[in-house]
Backbone as a ProteinNet text record, in pm:
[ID]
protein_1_A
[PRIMARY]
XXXXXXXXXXXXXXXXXXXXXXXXXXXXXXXXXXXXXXXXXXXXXXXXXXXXXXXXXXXXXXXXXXXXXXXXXXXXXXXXXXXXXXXXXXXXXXXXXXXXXXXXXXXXXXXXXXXXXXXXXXXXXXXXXXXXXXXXXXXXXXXXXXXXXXXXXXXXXXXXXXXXXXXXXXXXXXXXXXXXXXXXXXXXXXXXXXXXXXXXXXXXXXXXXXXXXXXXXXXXXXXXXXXXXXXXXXXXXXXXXXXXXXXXXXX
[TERTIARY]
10418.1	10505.2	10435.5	10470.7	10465.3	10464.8	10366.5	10311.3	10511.6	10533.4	10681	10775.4	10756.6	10870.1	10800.8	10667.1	10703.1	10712.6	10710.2	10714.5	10859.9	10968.5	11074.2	11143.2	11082.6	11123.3	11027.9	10936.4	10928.2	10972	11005.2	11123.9	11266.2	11282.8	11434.6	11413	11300.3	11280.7	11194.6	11162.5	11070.1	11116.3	11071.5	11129.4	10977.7	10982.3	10864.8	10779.3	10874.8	10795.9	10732.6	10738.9	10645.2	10529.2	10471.8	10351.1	10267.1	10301.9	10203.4	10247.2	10355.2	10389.1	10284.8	10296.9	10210	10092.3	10004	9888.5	9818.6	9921.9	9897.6	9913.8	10006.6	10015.7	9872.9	9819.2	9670.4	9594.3	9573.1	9446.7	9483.7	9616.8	9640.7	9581.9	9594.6	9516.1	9423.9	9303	9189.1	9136	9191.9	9155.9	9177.2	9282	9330.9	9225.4	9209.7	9071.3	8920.6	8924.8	8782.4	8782.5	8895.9	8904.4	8918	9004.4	8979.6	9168.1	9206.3	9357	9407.5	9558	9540.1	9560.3	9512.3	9492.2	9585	9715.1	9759	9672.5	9574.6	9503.9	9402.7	9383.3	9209.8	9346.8	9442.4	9497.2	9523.8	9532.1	9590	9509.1	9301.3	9209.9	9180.2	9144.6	9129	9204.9	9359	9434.2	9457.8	9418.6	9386.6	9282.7	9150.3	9059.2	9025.7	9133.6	9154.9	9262.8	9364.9	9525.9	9549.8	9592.9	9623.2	9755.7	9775.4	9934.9	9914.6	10018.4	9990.2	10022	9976.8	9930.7	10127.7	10206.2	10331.7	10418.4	10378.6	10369.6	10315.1	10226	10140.9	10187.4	10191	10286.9	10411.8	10542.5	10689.5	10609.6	10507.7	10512.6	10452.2	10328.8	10317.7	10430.9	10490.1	10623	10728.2	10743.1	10842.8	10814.7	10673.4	10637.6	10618.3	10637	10646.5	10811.9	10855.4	10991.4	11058.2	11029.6	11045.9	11005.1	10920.9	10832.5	10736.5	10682	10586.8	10427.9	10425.2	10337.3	10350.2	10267.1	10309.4	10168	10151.9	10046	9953.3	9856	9752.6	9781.7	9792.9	9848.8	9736.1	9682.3	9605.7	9680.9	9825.6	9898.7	9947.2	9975.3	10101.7	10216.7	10326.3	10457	10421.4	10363.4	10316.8	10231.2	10159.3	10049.9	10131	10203.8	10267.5	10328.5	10406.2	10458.9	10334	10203.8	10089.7	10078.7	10084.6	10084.8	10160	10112	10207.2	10324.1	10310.3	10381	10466.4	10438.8	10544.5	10632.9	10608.2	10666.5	10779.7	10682.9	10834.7	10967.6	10866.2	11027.6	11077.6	11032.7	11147.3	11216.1	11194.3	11256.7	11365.7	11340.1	11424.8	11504.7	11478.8	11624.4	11681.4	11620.3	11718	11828.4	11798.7	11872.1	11942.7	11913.4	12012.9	12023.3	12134.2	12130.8	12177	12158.9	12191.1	12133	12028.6	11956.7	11907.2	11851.2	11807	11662.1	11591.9	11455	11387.4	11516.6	11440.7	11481.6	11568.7	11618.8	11544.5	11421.5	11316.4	11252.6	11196.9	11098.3	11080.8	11193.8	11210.6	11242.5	11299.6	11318.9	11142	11094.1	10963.4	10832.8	10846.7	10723.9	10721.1	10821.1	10791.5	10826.6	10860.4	10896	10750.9	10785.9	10645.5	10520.8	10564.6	10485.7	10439.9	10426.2	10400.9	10375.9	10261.1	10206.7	10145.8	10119.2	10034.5	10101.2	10204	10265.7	10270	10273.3	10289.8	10399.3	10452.9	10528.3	10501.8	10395.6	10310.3	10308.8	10263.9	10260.9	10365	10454.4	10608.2	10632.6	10658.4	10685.3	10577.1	10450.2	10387.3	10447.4	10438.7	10533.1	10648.5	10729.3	10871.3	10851.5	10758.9	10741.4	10683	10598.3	10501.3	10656.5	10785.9	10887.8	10917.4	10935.3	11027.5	10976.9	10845	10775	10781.2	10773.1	10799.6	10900.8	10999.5	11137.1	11214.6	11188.5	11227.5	11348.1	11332.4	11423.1	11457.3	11578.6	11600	11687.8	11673.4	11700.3	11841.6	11972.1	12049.1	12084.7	12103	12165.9	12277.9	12337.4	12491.6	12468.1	12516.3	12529.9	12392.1	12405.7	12253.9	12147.6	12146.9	12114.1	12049.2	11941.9	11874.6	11875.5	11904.6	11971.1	11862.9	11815.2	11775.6	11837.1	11823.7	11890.9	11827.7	11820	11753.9	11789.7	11693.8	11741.9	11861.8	11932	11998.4	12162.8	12067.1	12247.1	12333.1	12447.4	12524.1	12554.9	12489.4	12535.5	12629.7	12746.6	12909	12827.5	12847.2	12803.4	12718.1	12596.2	12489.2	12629.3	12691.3	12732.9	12849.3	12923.8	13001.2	12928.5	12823.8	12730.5	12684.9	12679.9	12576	12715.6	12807	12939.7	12996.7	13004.7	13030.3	12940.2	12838.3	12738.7	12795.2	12872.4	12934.1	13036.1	12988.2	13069.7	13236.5	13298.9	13439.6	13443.8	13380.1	13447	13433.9	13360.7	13373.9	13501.5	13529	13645	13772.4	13778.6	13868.9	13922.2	13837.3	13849.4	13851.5	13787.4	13840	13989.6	14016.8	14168.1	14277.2	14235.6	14279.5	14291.4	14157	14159.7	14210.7	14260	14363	14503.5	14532.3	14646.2	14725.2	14637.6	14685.6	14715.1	14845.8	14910.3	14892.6	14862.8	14866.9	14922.1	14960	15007.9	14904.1	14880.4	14781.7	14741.6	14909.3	14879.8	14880.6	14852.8	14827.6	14721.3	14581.8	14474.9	14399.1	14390.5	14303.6	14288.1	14453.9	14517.6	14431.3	14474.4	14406.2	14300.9	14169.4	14086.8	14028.3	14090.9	14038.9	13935.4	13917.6	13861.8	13937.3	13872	13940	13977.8	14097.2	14187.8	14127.8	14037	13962	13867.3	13795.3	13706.7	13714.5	13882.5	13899.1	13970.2	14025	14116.7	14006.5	13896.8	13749.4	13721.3	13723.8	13671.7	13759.4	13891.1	13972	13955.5	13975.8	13959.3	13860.8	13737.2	13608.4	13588.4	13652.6	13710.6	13786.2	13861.5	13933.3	13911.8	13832.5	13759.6	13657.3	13599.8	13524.1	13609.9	13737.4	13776.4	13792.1	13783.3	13772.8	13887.3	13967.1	14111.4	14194.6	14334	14423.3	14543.6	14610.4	14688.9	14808.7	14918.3	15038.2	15103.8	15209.6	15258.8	15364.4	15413.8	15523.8	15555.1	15610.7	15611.3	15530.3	15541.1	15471.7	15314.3	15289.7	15133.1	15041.5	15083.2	15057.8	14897.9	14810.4	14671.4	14608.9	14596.3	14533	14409.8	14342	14233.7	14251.9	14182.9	14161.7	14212.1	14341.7	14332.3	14265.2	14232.2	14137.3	13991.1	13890.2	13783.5	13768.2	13866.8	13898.5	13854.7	13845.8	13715.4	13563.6	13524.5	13397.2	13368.8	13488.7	13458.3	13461.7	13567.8	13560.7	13416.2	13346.8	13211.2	13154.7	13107.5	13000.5	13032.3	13145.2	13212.1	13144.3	13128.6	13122.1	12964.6	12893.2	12739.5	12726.8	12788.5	12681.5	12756.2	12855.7	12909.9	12739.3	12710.3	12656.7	12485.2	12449.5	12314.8	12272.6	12187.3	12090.9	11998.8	11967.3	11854.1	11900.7	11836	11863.6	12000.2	12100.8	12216.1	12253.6	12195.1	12205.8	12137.7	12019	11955	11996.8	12054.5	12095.3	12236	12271.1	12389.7	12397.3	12510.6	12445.5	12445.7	12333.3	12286.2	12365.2
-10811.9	-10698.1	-10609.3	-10608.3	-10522	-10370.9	-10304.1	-10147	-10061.9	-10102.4	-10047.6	-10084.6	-10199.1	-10237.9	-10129.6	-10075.5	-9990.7	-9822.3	-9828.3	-9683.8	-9687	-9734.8	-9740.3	-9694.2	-9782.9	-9787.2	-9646.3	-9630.2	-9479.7	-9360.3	-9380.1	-9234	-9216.6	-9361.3	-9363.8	-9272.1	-9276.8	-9253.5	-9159	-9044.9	-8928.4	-8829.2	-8761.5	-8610.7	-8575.7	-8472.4	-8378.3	-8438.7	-8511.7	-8539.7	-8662.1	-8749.2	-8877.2	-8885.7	-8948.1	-8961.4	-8932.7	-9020.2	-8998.3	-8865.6	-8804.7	-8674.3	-8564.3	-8595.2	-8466.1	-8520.5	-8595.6	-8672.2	-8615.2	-8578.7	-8574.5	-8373.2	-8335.2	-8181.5	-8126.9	-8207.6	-8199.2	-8135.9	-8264.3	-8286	-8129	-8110	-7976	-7884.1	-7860.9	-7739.1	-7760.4	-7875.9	-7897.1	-7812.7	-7879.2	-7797.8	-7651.1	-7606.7	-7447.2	-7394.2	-7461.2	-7389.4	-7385	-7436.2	-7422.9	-7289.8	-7229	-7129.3	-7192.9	-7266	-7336.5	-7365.3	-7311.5	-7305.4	-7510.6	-7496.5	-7636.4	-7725.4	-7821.9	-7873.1	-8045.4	-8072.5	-8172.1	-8330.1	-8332.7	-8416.9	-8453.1	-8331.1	-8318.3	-8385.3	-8314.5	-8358.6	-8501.8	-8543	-8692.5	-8802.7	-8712.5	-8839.4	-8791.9	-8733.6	-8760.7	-8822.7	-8749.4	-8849.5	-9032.4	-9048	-9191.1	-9260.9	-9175.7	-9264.8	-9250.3	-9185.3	-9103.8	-9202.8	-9247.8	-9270	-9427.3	-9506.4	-9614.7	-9640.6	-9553.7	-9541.2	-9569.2	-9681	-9734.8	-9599.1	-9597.5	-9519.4	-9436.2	-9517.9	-9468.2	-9419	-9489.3	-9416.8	-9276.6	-9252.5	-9106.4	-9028	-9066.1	-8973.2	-8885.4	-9016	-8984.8	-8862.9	-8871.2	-8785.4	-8640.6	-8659.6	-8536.5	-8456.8	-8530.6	-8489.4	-8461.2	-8518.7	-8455.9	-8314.4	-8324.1	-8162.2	-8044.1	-8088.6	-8009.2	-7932.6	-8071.2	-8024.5	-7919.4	-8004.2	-7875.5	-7788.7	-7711.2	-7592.3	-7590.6	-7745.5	-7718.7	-7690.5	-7789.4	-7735.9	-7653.2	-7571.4	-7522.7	-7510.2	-7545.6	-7612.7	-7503.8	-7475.2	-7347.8	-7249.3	-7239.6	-7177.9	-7155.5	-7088.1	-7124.1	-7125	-7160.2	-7140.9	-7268.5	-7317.4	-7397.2	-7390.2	-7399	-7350	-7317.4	-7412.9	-7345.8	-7238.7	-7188	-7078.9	-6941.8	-6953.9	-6854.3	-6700.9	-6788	-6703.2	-6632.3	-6703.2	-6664.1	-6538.6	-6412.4	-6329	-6228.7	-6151.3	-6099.8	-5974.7	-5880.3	-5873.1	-5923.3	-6024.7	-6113.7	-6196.4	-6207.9	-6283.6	-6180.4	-6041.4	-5876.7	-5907.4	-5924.1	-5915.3	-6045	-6143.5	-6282.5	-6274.8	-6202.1	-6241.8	-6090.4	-6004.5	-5899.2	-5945.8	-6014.7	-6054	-6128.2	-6217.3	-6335.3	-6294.8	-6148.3	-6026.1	-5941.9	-5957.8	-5849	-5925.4	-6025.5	-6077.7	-6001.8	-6052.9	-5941.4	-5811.3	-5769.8	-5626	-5658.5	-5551.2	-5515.6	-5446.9	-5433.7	-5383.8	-5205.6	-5125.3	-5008.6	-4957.4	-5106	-5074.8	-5147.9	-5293	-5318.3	-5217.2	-5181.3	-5108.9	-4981.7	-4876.3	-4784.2	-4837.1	-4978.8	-4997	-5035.4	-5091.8	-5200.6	-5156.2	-5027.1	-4979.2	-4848.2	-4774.3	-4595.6	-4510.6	-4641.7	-4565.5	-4483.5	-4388.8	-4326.6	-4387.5	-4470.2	-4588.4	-4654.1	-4697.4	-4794.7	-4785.4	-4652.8	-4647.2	-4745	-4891.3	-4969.7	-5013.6	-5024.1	-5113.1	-5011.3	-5109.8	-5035	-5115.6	-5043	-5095.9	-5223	-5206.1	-5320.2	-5460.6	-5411.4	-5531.7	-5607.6	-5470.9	-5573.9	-5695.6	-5624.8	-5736.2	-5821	-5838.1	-5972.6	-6043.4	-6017.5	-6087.1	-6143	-6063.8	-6093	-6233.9	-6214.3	-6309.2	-6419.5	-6445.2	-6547.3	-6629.4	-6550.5	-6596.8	-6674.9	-6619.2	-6641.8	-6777.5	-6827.4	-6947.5	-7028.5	-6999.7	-7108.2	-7141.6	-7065.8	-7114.5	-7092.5	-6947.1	-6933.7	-6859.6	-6755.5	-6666.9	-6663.2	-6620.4	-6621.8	-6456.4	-6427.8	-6303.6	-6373.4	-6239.8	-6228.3	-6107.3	-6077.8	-6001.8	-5945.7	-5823.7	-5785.9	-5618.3	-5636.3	-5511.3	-5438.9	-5312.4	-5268.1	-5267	-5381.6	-5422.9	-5570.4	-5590.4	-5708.8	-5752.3	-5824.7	-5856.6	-5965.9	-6002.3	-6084.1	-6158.7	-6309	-6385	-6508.7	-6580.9	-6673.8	-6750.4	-6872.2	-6974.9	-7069	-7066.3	-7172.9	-7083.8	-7000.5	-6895.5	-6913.4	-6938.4	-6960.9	-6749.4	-6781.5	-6634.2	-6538.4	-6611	-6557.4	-6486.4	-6581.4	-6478.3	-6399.3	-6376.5	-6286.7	-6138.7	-6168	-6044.5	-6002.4	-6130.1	-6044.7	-5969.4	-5988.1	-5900.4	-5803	-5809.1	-5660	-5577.4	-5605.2	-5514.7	-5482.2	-5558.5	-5512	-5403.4	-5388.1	-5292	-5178.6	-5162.9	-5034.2	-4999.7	-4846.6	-4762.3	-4824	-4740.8	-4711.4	-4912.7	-5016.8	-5122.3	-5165.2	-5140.3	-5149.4	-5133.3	-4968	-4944.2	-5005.6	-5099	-5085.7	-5268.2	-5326	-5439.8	-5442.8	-5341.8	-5356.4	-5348.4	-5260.5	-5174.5	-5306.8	-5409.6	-5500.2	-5609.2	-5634.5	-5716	-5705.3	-5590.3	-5485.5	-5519.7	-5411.6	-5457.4	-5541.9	-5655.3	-5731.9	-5724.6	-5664.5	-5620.7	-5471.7	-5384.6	-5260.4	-5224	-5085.2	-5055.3	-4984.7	-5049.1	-4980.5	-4821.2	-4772	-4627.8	-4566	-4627.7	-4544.9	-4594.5	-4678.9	-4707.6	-4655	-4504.9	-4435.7	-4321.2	-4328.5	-4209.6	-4289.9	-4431.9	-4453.4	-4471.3	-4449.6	-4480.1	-4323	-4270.4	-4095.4	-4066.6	-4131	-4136.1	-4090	-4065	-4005.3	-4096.4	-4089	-4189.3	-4233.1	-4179.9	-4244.2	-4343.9	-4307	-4382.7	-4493.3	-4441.9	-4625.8	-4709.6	-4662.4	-4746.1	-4844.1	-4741.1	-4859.8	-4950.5	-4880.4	-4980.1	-5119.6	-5106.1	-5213.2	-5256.7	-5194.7	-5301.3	-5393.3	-5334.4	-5405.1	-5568	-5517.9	-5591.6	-5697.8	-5617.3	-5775.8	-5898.4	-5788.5	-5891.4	-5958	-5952.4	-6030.2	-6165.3	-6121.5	-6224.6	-6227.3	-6096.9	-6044.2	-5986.5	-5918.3	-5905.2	-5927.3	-5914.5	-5970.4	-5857	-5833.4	-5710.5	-5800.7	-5756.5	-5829.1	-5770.9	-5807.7	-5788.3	-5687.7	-5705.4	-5614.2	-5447.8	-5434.4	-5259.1	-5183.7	-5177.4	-5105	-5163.4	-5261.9	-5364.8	-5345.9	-5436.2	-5485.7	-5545.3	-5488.6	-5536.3	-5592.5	-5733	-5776	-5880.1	-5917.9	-6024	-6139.7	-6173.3	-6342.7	-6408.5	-6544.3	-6597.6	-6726.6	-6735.5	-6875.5	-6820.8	-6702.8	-6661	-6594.5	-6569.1	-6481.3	-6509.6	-6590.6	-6692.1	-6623.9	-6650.1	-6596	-6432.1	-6404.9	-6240.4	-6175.8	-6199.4	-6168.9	-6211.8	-6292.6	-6357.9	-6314.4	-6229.7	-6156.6	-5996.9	-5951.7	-5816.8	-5781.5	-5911.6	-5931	-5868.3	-5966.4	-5987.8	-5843.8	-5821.9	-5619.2	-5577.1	-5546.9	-5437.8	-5474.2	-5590.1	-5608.1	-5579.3	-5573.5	-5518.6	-5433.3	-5417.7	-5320.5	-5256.5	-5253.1	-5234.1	-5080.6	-4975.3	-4901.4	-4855.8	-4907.5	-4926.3	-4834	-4665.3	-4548.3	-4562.7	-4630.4	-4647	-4736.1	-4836.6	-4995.9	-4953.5	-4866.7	-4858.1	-4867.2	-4938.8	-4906.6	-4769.2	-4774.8	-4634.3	-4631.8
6415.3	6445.6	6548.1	6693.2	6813.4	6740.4	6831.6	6826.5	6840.2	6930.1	6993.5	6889.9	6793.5	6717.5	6593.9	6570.2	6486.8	6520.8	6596.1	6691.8	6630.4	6741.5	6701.6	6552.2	6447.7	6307.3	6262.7	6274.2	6259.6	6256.2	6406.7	6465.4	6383.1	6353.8	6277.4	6205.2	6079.5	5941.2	5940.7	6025.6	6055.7	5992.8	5885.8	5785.9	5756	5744	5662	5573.4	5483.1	5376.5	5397	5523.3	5554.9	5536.8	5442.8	5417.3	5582.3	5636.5	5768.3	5868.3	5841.6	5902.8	5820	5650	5628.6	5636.7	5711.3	5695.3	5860.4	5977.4	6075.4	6044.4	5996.1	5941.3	5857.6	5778.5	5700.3	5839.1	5898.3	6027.8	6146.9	6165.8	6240	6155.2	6037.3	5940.9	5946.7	5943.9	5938	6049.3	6185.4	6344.6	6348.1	6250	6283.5	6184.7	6056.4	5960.6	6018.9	6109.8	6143.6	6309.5	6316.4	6408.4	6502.9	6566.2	6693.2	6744.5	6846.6	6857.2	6873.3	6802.9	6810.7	6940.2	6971.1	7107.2	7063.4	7126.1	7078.5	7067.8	7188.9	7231.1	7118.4	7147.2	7002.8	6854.4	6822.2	6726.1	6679.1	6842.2	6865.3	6832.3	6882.4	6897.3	6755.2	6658.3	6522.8	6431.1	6468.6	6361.1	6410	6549.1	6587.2	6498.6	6531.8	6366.9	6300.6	6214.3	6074.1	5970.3	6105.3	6036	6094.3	6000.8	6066.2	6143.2	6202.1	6291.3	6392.1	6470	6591.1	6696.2	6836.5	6910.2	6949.7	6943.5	7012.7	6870.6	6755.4	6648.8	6631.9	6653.1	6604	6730.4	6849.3	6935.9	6889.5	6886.1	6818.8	6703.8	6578.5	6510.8	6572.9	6622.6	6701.8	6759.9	6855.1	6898.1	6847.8	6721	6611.5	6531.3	6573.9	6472.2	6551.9	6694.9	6802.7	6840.8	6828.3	6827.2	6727.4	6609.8	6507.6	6485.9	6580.2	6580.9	6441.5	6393.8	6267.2	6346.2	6439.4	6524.1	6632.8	6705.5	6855.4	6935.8	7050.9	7130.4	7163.7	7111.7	7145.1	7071.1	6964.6	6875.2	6742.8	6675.6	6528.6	6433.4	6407.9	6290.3	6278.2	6160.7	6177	6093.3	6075.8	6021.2	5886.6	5830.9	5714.8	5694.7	5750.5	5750.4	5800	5884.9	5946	5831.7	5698	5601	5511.5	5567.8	5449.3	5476.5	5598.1	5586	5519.1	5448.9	5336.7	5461.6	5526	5608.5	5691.9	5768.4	5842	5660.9	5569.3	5511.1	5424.3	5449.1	5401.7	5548.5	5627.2	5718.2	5740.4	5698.5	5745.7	5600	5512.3	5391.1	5403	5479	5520.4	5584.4	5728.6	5797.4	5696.6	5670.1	5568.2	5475.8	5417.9	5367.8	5416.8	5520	5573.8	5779.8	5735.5	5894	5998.3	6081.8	6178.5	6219.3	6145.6	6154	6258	6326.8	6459.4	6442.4	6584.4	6532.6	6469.2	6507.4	6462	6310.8	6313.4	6132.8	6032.7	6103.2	6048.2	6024.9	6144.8	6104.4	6044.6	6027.6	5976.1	5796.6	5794.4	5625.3	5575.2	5674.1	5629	5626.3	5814	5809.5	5813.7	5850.6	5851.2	5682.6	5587.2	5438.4	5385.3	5352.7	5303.3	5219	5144.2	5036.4	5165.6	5287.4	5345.1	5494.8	5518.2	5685.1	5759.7	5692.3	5756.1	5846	5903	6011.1	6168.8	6264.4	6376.6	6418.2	6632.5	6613.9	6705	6778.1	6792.2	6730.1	6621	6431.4	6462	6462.3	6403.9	6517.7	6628.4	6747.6	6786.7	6718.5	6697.5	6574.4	6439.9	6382.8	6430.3	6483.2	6502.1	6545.9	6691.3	6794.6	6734.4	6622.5	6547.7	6489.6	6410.4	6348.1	6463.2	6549.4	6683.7	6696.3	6765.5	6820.2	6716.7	6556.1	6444.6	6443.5	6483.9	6419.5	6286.4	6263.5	6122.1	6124.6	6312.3	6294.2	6471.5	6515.5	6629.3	6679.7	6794	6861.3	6922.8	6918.9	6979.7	7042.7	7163.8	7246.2	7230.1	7192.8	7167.6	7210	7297.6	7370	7378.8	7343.2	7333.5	7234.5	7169.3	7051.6	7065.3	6985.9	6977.8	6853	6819	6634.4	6641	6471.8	6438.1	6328.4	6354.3	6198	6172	6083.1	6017.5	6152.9	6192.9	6290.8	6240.2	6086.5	6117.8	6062.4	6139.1	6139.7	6269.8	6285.3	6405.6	6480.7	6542.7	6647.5	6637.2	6622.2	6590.8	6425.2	6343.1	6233.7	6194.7	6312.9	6288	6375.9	6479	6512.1	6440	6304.5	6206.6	6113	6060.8	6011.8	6051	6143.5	6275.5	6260.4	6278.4	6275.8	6168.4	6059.5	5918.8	5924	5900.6	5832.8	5886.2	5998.8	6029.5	5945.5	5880.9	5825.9	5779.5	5936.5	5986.5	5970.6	6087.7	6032.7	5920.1	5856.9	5718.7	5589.7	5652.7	5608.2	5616.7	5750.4	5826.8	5745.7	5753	5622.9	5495.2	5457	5338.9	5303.8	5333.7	5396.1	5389.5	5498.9	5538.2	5428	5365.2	5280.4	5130.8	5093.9	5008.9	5027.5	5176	5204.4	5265.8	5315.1	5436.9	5534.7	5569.6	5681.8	5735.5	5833.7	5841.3	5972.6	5990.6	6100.5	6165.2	6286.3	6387.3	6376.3	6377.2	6372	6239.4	6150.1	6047.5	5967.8	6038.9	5934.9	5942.5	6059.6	6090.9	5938.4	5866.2	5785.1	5635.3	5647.5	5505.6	5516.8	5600	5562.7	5588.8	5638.9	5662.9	5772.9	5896.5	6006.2	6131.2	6203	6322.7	6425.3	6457.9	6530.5	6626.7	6702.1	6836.2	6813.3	6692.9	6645.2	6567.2	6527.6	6454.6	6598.4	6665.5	6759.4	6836.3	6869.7	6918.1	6863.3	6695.9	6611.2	6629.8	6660.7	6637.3	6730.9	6831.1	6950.6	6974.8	6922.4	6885.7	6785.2	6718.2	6626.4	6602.9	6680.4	6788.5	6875.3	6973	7049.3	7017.9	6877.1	6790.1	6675.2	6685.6	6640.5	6499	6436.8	6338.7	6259.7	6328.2	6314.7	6420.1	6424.5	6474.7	6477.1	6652.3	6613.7	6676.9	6595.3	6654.7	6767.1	6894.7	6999.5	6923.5	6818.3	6794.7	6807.6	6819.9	6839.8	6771.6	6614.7	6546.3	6563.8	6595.6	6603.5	6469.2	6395.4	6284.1	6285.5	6236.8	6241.9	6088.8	6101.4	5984.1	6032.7	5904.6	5942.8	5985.5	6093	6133.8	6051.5	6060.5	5945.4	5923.9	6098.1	6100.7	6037.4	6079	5992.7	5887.9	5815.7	5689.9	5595.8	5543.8	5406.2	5455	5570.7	5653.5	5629.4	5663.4	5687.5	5529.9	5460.9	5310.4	5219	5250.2	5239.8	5280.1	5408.1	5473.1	5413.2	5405.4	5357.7	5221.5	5108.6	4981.9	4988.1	5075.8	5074.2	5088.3	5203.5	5254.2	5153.1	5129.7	4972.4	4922.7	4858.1	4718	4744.4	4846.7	4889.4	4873.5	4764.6	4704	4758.8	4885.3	4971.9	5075.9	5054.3	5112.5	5181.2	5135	5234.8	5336.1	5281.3	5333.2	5469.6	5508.7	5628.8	5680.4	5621.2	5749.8	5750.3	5829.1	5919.3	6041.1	6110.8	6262.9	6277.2	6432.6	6425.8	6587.9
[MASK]
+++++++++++++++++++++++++++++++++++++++++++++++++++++++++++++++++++++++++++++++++++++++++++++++++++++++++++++++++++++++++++++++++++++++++++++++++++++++++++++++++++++++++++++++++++++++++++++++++++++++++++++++++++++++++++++++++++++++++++++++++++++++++++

């Protein structure tokens, strides 16, 4: 059996838990425990006569743990080590809680609470950035806002979250998800907000895909009915969040 015929059959069958994936993951900790950033090469010529894996074999795996951000090239961490810090592991378990948060609502929940001066804001955006290069958590762009959410969150729903947490849209679904149907001009009345500020809200709202206003005269505004399972599900989650709620509003 040819080196290439098992290269091949390797790559098929490459997951985490491969004996020779965590065998080549060992030997990266070995290099990162002795203080030395990891060097794929150096990784490559030990686990060569360490591991009995043919040469295009132990590549595909290198390259598979690269891809998956378990390794990253000059780096002293590896995916696993990354959460060992007890700080970076308060805020990836924060976004994970609260998706969509943004950075001055980290750091005002994580590091400016009185119980807890050790953080700067320095700290944070090395963490962030350590999540970032592993792959645990990814940055989105939405207006003037930099949101964070778990990496295997789809975008669209980190910015139905970033927008729920607002107040007024807040109100403005529930409302919806109560009454179903509403009239444009009068959800400013049941929810007791000022008409300018909900009409943004809706329009906002809209163009998120979030609710839906009808062409008709009176313009009938209710929820998405293609994302409505979604949004009643994300609505549910922030209601039920125990965590400061008074501070994670948008600001």
């Amino acid at each position: 059996m040819n080196d290439d015929y098992l290269a091949i059959n390797l790559r098929n069958f490459l997951c985490l838990d491969h004996p020779s994936v965590q065998s080549v993951i060992e030997i990266a900790q070995e290099i990162i425990s002795d203080n030395r950033v990891l060097d794929t090469e150096t990784l490559y010529n030990i686990a060569k006569n360490r591991l009995q894996i043919p040469h295009k074999g132990l590549l595909s795996i290198i390259q598979f743990l690269i891809n998956k951000k378990i390794l990253v090239e000059g780096s002293k961490f590896t995916k696993d080590l990354v959460l060992k810090n007890v700080n970076r592991k308060r805020i990836y378990n924060f976004i994970t809680s609260h998706i969509g948060v943004h950075f001055s609502i980290i750091k005002k929940v994580l590091f400016d609470a009185e119980s807890d001066k050790s953080g700067s804001t320095g700290q944070l955006l090395w963490h962030l950035k350590m999540l970032i290069k592993f792959n645990y958590i990814k940055k989105i762009r939405f207006k003037k806002y930099t949101l964070f959410i778990p990496v295997e969150i789809d975008h669209k729903v980190g910015i139905i979250f970033f927008l729920l947490r607002d107040k007024i849209n807040k109100k403005i679904v529930n409302l919806l998800i109560n009454e179903q149907k509403v009239e444009k001009s009068e959800i400013y009345k049941h929810i007791n907000e000022q008409r300018e500020l909900v009409y943004y809200r809706i329009n906002d709202l809209t163009d998120h895909e979030i609710i839906t206003q009808s062409r008709e005269e009176d313009c009938l505004i209710n929820l998405n009915q293609h994302n409505k399972e979604l949004i009643v599900q994300i609505y549910n989650i922030i209601t039920n969040l125990k965590t400061k709620n008074s501070i994670i509003q948008r600001e």
